[in-house]
C-alpha positions in Angstrom: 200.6 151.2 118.3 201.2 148.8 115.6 199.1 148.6 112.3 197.4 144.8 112.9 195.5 145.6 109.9 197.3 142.0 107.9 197.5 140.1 110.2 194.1 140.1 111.6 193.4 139.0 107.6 195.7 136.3 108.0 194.0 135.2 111.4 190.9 135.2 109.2 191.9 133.5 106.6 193.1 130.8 109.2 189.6 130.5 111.2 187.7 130.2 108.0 189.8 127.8 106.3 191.5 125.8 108.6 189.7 123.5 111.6 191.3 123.4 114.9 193.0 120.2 115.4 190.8 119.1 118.4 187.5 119.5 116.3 189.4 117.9 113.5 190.3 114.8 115.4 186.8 114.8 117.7 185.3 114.6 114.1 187.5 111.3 113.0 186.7 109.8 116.3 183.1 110.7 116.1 183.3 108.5 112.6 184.8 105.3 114.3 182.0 105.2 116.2 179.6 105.1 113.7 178.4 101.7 112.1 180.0 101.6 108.8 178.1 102.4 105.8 175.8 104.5 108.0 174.7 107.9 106.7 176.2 109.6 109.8 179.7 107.7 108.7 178.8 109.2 105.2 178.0 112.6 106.7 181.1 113.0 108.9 183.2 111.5 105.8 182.1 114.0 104.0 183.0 116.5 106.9 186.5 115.6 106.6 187.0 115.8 103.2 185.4 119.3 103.6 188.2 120.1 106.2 191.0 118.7 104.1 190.2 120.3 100.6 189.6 123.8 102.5 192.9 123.9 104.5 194.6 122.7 101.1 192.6 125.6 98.8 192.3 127.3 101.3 189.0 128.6 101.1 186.0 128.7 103.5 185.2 125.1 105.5 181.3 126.4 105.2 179.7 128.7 102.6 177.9 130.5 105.2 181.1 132.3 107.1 179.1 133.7 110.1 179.2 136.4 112.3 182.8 137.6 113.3 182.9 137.2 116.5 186.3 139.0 117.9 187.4 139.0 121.6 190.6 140.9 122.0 192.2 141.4 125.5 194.3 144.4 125.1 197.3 146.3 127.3 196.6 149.8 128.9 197.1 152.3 126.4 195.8 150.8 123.2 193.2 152.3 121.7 190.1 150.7 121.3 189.0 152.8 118.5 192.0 152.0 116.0 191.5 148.4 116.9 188.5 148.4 115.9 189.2 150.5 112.8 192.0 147.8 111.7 189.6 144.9 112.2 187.0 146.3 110.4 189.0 146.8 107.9 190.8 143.7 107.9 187.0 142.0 107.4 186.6 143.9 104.0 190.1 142.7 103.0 189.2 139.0 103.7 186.1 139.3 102.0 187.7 140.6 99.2 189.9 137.8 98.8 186.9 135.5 99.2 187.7 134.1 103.1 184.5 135.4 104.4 181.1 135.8 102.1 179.1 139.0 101.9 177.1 138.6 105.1 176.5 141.5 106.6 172.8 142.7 105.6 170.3 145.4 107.0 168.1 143.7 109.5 164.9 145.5 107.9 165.7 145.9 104.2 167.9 143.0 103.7 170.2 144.9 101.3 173.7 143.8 101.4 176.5 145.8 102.9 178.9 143.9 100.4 181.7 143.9 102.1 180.4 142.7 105.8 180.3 146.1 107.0 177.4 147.6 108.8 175.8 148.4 112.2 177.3 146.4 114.9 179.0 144.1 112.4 181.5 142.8 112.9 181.6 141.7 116.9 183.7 142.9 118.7 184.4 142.4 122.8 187.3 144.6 124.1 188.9 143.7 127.8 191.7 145.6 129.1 194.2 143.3 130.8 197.6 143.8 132.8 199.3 142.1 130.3 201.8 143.7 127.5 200.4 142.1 124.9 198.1 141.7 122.6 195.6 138.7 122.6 192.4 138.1 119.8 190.3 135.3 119.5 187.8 134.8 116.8 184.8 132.4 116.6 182.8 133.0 112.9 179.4 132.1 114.2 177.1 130.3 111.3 173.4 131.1 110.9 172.3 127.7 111.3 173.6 127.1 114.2 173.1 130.7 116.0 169.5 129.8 115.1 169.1 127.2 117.0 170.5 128.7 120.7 167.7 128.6 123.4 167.1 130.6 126.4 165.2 129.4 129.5 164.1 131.5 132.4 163.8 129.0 135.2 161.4 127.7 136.8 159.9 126.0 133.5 157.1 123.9 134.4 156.4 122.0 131.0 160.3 121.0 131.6 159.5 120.1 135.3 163.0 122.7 135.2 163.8 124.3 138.8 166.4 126.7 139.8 169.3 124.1 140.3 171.4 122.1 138.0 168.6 119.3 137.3 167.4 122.1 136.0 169.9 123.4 134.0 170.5 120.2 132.8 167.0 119.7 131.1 166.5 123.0 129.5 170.1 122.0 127.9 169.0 119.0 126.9 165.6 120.4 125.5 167.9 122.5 123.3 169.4 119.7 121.6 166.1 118.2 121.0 164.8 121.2 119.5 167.4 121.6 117.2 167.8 118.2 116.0 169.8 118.4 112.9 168.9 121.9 112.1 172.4 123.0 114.1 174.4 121.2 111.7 175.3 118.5 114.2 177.5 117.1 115.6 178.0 120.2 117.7 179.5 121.9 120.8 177.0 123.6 123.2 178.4 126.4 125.3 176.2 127.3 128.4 175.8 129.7 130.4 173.9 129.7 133.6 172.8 133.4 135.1 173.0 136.8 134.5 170.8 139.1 132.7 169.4 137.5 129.4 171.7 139.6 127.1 175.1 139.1 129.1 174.3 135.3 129.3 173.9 134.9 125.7 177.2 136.7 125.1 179.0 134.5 128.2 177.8 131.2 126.7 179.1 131.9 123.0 182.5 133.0 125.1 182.3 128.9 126.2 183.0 127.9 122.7 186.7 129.3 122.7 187.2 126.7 125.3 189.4 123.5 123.7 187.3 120.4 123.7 187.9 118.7 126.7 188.3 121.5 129.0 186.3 121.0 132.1 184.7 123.9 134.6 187.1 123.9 137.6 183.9 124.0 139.9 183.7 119.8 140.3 180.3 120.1 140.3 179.7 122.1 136.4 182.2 119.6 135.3 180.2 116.4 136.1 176.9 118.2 134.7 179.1 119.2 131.6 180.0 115.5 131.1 176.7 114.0 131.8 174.6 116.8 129.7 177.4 115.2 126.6 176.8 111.6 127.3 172.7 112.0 127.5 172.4 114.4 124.5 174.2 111.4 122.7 172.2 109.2 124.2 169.4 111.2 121.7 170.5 109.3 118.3 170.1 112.5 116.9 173.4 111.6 114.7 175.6 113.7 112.8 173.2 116.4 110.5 170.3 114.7 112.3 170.6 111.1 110.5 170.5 109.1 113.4 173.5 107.6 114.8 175.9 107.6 118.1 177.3 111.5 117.8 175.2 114.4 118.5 177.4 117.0 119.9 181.2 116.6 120.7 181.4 118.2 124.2 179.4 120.9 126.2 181.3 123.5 128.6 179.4 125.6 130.9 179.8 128.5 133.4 178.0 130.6 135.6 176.9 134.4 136.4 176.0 136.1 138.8 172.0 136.5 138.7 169.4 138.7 140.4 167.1 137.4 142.6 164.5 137.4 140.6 165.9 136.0 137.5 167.4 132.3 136.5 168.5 132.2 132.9 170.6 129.2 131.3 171.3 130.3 127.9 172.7 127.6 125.3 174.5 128.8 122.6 175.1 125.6 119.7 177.7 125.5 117.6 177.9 123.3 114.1 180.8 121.1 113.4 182.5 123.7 111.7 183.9 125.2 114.9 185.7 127.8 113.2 187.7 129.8 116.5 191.3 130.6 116.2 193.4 133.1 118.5 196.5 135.4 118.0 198.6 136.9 120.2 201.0 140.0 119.4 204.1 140.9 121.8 206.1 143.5 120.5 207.0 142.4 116.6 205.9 138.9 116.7 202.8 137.6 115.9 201.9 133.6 116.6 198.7 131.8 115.6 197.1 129.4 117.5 
């Protein structure tokens, strides 16, 4: 088993400091659509300077780095417990060199770990897979935005919500609402509908490694996904909540299986700063994506 220990850094430094293209270009599309002189043209201008001047220095896109959030899919015979050892240590490293801020604090005291060490932090989600390879994605999730994720437990009667997709579509909606600018909008709402309440929260953050665009193969999710996107835009919430034609930049949504007795649609927000980056390891070579 190889020593990842670098370049788990280096796929830190890149989330951080560099925004996916699609975001990047959803963003400069988002600004066309503005009226010009608007403050949500000034506030996704802004945006994309932010994105230029980090990858250039690179240094963080957002001063508030998040959560680490790693989901690695690993070959039989890895160890899970090195893995974790070398990504853990790989977050000290980065903070070190100034990719990710001190974040990590004690939930009761609020002292500082320093180095964003401590219980539970970073993330990490381990899946073994038949592949000989290694894969890891990364999302670093911002306060702000983790904030402002809502659960529903359906049927919701001041939302008129049943257990179908109307349903589903206006506690998502609802979400948006209640977040207003606070999420750092425009965002990208990943949804998850089902499952206990602590799996579905961890399913609909796993939505936001999908590239924008990407639609639920179930014909069905993928209209609902298009129309929750149109109708949350049709909000004029705006870009940081200034009014204006953008709200969120795409929603993707899957399901769960559920008990009976249970109907949860949980909808986790992300800000425009969609930091998520993957790597994949075969053999010697590591590639960046």
């Amino acid at each position: 088993m190889h020593d990842l220990t670098e370049a788990f850094v280096e796929l830190i430094r890149r989330t951080s400091t560099d925004l996916p293209a699609d975001m990047e270009q959803a963003l400069r599309e988002a600004r066309e659509r503005e009226a010009a002189g608007s403050a949500a043209q000034g506030a996704l201008d802004t945006m994309l300077v932010n994105t230029e001047m980090s990858r250039a220095k690179s240094r963080p896109i957002c001063q508030d780095t998040g959560t680490p959030i790693f989901e690695v899919h690993y070959p039989v015979g890895w160890s899970t417990r090195k893995l974790a050892a070398q990504i853990k240590q790989a977050v000290t490293i980065a903070t070190e060199k100034s990719y990710l801020r001190p974040n990590a604090v004690d939930a009761i005291s609020g002292d500082n770990s320093g180095d964003n060490s401590g219980v539970e932090f970073p993330t990490i989600h381990f899946h073994e897979w038949d592949e000989d390879a290694i894969q890891v994605d990364l999302m670093l999730k911002g306060g702000g935005c983790e904030n402002v994720g809502a659960q529903y437990s359906l049927p919701n009667a001041q939302l008129k919500a049943g257990r179908d997709l109307e349903g589903v579509r206006r506690a998502a909606l609802d979400a948006v609402v209640k977040a207003q600018g606070q999420g750092c909008a425009p965002g990208v709402l990943g949804i998850a509908v089902g499952g206990d309440r602590g799996a579905s929260y961890a399913f609909s953050k796993q939505q936001l490694f999908r590239p924008l665009g990407d639609r639920n193969p179930d014909p069905e999710l993928a209209a609902l996904e298009e129309t929750i996107k149109d109708q949350a835009n049709e909000l004029g919430i705006g870009p940081m909540g200034f009014g204006g034609q953008t709200t969120v930049l795409d929603v993707q949504m899957d399901t769960m299986h559920r008990l009976p007795a249970s109907f949860f649609v949980s909808v986790s927000y992300m800000c425009w700063a969609n930091r998520r980056r993957s790597m994949t390891v075969r053999g010697e070579e590591v590639t960046y994506r």
